[in-house]
N, C-alpha and C positions, 0 to 999 in steps of 0.2 A: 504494500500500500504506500501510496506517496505522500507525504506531509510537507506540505508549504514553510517554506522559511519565510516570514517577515519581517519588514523593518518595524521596530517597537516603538509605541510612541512615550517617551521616558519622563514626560511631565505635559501638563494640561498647554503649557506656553508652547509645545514645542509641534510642531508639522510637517518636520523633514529631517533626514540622516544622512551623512558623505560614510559611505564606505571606506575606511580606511587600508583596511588590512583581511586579508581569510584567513584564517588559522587553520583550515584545512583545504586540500587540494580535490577535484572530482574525482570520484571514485573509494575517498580513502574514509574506513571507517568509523564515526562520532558516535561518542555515546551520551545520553541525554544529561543536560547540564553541564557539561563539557564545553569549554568558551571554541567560539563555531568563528565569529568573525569579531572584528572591530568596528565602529564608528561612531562621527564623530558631532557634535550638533551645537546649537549656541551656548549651551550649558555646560555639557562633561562631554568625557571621553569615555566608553567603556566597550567594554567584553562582552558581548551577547551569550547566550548558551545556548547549546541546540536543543531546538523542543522535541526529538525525539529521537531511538537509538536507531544505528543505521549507516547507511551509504550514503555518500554527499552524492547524491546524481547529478546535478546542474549548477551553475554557478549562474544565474542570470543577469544581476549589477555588478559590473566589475568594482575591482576598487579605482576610487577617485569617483564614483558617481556619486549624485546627490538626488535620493528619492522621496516623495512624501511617507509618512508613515501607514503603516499597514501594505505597502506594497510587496509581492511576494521576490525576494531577492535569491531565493534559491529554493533546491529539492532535492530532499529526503527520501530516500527508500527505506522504508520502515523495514525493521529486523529479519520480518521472514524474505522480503523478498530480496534484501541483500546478500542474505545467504546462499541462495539459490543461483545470481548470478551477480557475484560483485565487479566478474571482468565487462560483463555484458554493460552493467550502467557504469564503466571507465569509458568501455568504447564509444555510448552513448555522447558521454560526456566531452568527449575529447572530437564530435564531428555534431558541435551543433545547428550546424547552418540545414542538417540535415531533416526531416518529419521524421517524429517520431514513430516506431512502428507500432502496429494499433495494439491493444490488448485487452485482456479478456475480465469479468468479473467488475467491480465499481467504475475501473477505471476507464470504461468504452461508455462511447455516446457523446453527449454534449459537453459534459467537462474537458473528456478526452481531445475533441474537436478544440477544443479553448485553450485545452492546452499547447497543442500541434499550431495551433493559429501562430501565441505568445512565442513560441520556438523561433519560426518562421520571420520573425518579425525582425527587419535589419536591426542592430546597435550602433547607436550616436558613434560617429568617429572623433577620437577626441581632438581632431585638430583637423581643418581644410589644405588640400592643396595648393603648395605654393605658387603663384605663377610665375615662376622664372626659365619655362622653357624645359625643364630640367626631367618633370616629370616625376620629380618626386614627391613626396609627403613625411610630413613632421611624425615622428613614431612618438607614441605616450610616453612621457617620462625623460626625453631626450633632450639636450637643451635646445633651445627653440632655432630652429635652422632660420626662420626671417629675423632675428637676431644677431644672429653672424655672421648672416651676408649683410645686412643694412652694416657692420662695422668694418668687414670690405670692401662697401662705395659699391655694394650693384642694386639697383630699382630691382626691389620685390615688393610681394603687394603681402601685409599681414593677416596671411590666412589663419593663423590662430588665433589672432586677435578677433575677429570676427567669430570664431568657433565659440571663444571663451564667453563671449556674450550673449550669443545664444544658448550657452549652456547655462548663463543667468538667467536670461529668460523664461528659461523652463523652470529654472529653480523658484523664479518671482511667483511663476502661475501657480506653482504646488505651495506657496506658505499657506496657503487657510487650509490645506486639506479639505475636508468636505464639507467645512464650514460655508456657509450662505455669506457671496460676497458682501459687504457695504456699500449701502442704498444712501446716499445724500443728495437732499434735494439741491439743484444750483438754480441760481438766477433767473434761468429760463425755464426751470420745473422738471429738465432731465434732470437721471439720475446717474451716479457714479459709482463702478465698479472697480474692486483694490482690492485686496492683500493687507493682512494685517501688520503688515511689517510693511511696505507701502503707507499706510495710515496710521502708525507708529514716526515716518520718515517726517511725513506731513505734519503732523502735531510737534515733532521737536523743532522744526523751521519755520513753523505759523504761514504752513503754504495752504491752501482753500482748493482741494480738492476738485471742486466743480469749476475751477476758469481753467483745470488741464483738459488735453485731449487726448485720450489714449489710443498707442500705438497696440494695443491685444486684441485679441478677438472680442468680437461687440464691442469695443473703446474701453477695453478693462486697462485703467491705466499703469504699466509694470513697473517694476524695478530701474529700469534705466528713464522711466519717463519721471520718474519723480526726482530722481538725480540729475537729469538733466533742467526742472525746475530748479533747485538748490543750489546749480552753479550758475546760474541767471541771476541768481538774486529773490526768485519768487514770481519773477514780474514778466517770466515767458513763459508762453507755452508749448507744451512740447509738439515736436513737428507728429505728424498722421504716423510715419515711418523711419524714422532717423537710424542713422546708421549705427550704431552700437558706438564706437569710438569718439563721433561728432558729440553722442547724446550723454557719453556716460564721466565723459571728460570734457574740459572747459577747452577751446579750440587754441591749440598755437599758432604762434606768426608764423606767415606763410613761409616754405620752406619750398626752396628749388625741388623739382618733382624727382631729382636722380637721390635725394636725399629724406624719402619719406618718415616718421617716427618709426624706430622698430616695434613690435609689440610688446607689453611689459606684463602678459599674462594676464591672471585673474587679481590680482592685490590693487591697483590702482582704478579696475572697474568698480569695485569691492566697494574703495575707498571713497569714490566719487572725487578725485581730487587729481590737479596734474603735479606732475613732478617738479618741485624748486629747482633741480637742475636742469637745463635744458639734454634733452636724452640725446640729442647726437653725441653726446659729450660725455653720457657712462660708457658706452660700448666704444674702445680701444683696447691695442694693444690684445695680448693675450687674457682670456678670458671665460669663463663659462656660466651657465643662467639656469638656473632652475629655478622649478617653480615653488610658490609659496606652499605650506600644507596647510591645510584646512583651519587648524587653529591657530598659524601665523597669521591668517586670514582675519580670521577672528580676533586677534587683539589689535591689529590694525584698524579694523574696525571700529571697535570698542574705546581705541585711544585718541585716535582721530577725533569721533564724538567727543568724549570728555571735555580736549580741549577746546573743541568748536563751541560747545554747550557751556560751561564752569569758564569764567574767569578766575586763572590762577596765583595764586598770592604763597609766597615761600614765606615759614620763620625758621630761627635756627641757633638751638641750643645748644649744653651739652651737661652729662648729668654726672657724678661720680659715681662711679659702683663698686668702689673698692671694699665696701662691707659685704655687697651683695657676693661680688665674687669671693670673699671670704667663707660664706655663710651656705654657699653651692659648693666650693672643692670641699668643705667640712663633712656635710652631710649626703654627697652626693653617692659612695658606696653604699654610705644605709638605705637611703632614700631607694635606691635602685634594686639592691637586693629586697625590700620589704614589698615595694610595690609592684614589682617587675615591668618598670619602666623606663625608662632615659628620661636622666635632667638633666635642662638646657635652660639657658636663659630666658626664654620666648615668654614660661608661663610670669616673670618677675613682672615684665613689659605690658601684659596683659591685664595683671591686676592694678599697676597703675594705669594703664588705658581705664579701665571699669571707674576709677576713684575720679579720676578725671574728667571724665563723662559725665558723670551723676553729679559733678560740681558744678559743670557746664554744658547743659543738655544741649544747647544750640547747635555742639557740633555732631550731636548724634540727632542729626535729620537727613530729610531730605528734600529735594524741589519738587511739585506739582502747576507748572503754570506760575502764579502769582503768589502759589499758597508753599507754607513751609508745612511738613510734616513732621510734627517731632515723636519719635518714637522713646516709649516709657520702656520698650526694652533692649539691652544694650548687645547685640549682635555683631561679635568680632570678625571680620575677616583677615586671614591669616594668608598672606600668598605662598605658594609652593613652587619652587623652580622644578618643571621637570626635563627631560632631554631635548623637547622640541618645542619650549616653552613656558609658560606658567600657568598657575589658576589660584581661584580665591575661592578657597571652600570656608564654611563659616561656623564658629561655634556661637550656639545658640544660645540665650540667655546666660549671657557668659557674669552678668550679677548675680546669678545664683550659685557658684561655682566656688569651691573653696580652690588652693594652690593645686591641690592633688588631681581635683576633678577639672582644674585648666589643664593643668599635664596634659591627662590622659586624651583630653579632647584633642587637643595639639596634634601630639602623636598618632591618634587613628585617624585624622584624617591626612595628614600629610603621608601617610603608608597607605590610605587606599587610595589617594590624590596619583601616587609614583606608580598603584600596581591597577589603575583603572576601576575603580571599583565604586566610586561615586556616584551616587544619585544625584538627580537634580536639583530636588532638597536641601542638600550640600551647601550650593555655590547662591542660593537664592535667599533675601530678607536679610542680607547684611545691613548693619545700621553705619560700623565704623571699620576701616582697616587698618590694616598693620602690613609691613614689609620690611625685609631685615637686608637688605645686603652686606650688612658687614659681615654675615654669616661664610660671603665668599668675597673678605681682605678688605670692603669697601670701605672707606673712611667716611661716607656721607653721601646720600643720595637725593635727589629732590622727585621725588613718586607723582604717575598722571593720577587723578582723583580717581576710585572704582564708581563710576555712575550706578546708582542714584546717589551716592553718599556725595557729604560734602567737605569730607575730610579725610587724608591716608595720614598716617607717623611713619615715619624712616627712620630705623635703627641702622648706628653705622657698625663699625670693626669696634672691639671694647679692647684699646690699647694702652697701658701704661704710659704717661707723661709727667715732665714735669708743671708744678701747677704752684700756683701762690696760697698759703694758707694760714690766715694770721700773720702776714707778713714775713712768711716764712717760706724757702721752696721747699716742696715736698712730691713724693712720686706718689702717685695716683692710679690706677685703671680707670679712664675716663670713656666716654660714649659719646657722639655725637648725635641727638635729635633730630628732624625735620619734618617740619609737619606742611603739609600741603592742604589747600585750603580752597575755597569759592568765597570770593568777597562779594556776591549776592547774598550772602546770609552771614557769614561768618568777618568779622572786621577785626583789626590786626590786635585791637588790647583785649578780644576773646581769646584770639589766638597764643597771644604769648601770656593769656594767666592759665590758658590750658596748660601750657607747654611747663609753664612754672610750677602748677600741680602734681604734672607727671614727674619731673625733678623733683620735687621734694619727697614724692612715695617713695622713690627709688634710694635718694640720700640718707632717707629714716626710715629704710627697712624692718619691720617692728612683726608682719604676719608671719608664723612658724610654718614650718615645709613640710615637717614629720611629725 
């Protein structure tokens, strides 16, 4: 029997999944629960498991695609029939351009036919045809060949740039999944058809939905149409059919035609934004391009906003920790043998974030339009570097937490953050964040805001200096602070009695750890 692999939808906000990675190849056999594939979405990153035991028959989304949720991304040969023939559904697997041949029992008739259709049905190529004469085509994952020749000096036309926007496109159409598009009445009593992430776009830039014109089917207006609103200013509309490139990017000075932009993949369509340097000007010399992954994508994204949305305002402390670090190397074999956990500095910084917060609510909010939100509870988000990135998963009601029970929160999630295992839940309702670079040398860092919030801390390296004390020099373990801030809400003498707060929990270290 064949069981459907789906893409899962992993929180109520979420309509769509990028395949990352398979864990397993066609043909080889999974057993249920068993992590099947990766991917990847605006929230986490995680591990799927296979919903049941068996033969991977088909692989249907490759990796790198981006599908709405519940779509069937691959097939399962349930137990018995893997048995029977495991080479038969390799072979299957390994000649899918093929129909399938018919079979007997549930599997014949109409589903059967639906299925043989889905088979049948050509796959997106991920990049167009260059036209350079050449005859050849950009292979997935390769770096971009209209790239290296535009830093050559030969006129090609950007076939994957065009691809890559189309394959936004599709991605624009699939954000509501099977939600009922948005109906707004305009001016003239039509109505307007978006994407929630489209009319997410529109409410952060105060653009009015019914004066665009969409280029989708029925005038749904996509992802490139509301970014090409955004780099107008608001105040155009977007053309019937614009070319992806024209629409999703603000246009540069004209450029002699032997010397067109080369394509810059999917990260700056993403971004809606053009490059500060003029691109003729990256591509020299020896050199290679690859592409963004999915959640490079994504904090580009994310950070982009921030600063586009939040006016950023720096302060910048520094606190002594020479008790704290006393009072950690003292206790930290007991602490570790009793609790069976690692202490680190993080949970010290957190419980001053809390004392700090609760001194000064304003900066545990966040914007809504005109309105401030202040939230009564105080949710830390803690960033996690991991190989191809970061995330900010969030420990929740973090004022209700003694030393022990920050530990521990720390700890699980920065280890299911590293081994994919996060929920959505995780990374959502932070109030306040936290980021450490000194954890890797950093002397001091100035952090983008995590929207919605309107404030990050910046712990720097915790280094030994000399320091004046009582008019006296003396050696220290000092820390460098930085708090980033939005000066729509937060104004610089909130910020630096914040900041003076958290110094002083940290100087008069007073809560016991064991």
């Amino acid at each position: 029997m064949a069981v459907d692999v789906v893409m899962p939808q992993m929180g109520e906000s979420i309509f769509e999944g990028t395949i990352t990675k398979w864990l397993k190849k066609p043909g080889e056999r999974v057993e249920r629960d068993e992590p099947l594939f990766e991917i990847s979405t605006d929230k986490v990153d995680a591990e799927i498991p296979a919903p049941s035991a068996g033969v991977l028959k088909e692989i249907k989304v490759n990796e790198g695609q981006t599908v709405p949720v519940q779509t069937v991304v691959g097939v399962i040969d349930a137990a018995g029939a893997a048995a029977g023939a495991p080479a038969g559904a390799k072979a299957e697997a390994q000649t899918p351009a093929k129909a399938a041949p018919a079979k007997s029992g549930k599997e014949s008739g109409p589903a059967q036919a639906k299925l043989e259709a889905s088979a049948q049905q050509p796959k997106p190529t991920p990049a167009a045809p260059q036209a350079d004469g050449s005859g050849e085509r950009t292979k997935p994952g390769a770096p971009d060949t209209a790239q290296t020749k535009q830093a050559a000096g030969k006129d090609v036309e950007a076939g994957e740039e065009n691809s890559a926007h189309e394959a936004e496109d599709e991605t624009d159409e699939s954000e509501s999944g099977d939600e009922s598009p948005e109906t707004a009445a305009g001016g003239d009593g039509h109505n307007v058809r978006s994407s929630p992430l489209v009319r997410r776009i529109a409410r952060e830039n105060k653009i009015d939905l019914s004066t665009l014109s969409g280029s989708g089917a029925g005038g749904r207006i996509s992802k490139k149409d509301i970014l090409a609103a955004v780099a107008a200013g608001g105040s155009r509309q977007a053309s019937p059919a614009p070319r992806p490139s024209q629409a999703a990017l603000a246009a540069p000075p004209a450029r002699p035609a032997a010397a067109p932009p080369p394509a810059t993949g999917g990260a700056a369509a993403h971004v809606g934004l053009e490059t500060a340097v003029p691109r003729e000007r990256i591509y020299f010399g020896n050199y290679e391009v690859q592409p963004m992954s999915v959640m490079r994508q994504r904090i580009a994204e994310h950070m982009v906003a921030s600063k586009r949305v939040s006016p950023h305002v720096y302060s910048i402390d520094e606190a002594d920790m020479t008790k704290i670090a006393g009072v950690r190397a003292k206790a930290k074999t007991e602490f570790e043998s009793r609790f069976e956990t690692k202490l680190s500095f993080m949970p010290f910084f957190l419980s001053a974030a809390v004392e700090a917060l609760r001194a000064f609510p304003t900066v545990n909010s966040s914007v809504d339009g005109n309105n401030v939100v202040f939230h009564r509870e105080i949710n830390l988000g803690v960033a996690v570097a991991l190989d191809n990135g970061l995330i900010v998963p969030v420990v929740k009601n973090a004022e209700e937490k003694n030393f022990l029970g920050l530990q521990r929160a720390v700890n699980d999630l920065a280890e299911r953050a590293r081994t994919k295992k996060l929920k959505p839940e995780d990374v959502q309702e932070g109030t306040f964040a936290i980021t450490n670079p000194g954890t890797f040398g950093g002397l001091m860092g100035l952090p983008i805001i995590n929207q919605p919030n309107v404030a990050i801390l910046g712990v720097g390296a915790i280094q030994k200096r000399a320091v004046v004390i009582d008019d006296a020099i003396a050696i220290r373990s000092m820390v460098y602070l930085t708090l980033s801030y939005d000066h729509r809400v937060v104004d610089g003498a909130t910020a630096h009695q914040f900041m003076g707060k958290v110094k002083e929990t940290l100087e008069h270290w007073a809560e016991p750890i064991i």
